[in-house]
C-alpha positions as CSV (number, residue, x, y, z in Angstrom):
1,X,109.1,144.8,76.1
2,X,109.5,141.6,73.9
3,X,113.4,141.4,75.9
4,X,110.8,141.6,79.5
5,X,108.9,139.1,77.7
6,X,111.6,136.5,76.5
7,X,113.2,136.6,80.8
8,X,109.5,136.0,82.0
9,X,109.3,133.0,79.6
10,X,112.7,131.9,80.8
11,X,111.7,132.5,84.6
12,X,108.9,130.6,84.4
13,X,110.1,127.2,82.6
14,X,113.3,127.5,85.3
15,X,110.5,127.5,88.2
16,X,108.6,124.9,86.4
17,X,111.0,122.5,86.2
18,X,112.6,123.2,89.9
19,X,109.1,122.4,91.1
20,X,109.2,119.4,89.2
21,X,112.5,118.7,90.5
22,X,111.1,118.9,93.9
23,X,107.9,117.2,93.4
24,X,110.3,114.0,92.4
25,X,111.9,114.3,95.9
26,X,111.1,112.0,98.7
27,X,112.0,113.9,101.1
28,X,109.5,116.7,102.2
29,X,110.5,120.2,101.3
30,X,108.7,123.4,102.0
31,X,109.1,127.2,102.3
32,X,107.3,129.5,105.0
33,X,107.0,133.0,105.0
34,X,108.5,135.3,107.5
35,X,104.9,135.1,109.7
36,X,105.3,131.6,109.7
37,X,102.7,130.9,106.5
38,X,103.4,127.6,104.4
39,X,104.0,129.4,100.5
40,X,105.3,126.5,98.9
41,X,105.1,122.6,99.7
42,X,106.7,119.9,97.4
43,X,104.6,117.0,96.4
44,X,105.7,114.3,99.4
45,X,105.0,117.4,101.8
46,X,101.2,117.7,100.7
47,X,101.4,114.0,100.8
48,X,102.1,113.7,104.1
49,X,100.1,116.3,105.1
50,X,96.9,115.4,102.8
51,X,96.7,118.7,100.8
52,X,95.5,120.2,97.9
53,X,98.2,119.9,95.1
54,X,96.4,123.8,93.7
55,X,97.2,126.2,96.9
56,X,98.8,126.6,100.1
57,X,96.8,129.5,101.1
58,X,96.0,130.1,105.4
59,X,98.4,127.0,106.1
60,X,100.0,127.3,109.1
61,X,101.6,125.2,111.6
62,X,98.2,125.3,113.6
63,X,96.9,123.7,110.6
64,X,99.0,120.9,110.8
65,X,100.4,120.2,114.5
66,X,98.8,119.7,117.7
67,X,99.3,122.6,120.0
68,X,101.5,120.9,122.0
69,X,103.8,120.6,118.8
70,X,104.0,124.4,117.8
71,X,105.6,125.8,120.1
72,X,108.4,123.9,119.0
73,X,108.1,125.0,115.3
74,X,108.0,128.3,115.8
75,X,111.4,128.7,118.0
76,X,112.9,126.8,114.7
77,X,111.5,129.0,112.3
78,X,112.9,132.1,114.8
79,X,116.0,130.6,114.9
80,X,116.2,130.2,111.0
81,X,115.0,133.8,110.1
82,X,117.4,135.6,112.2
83,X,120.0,133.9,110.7
């Protein structure tokens, strides 16, 4: 249990500091889930998009693009997971 423990602990500094990593970044960085769901956003991402730094949670390209604009989105994000 304690060996568990001790990779945990190392996970989660490793994650901290690539989020800090990415937080330093100008340019915007994000991860979606396969049904298209923002789960991570770096820190000039929220920026641009004026969100919480705390959660991601039910953000979606209808959240952030016209209509007009998502169409658009979603044939990259097709293209990127069937790769």
């Amino acid at each position: 249990m304690e060996e568990l423990d001790s990779k945990l602990q190392k996970l989660t500094k490793k994650v901290a500091m690539l989020e800090q990593i990415l937080d330093t970044m100008p340019q915007i960085v994000f991860v979606k889930d396969e049904n298209g769901a923002y789960i991570y956003g770096n820190r000039s991402f929220r920026e641009r998009f004026d969100l919480p730094d705390s959660s991601l949670e039910n953000i979606d390209d209808a959240a952030l693009f016209p209509k007009r604009d998502r169409s658009q989105q979603k044939e990259i994000d097709h293209r990127i997971f069937i790769r």
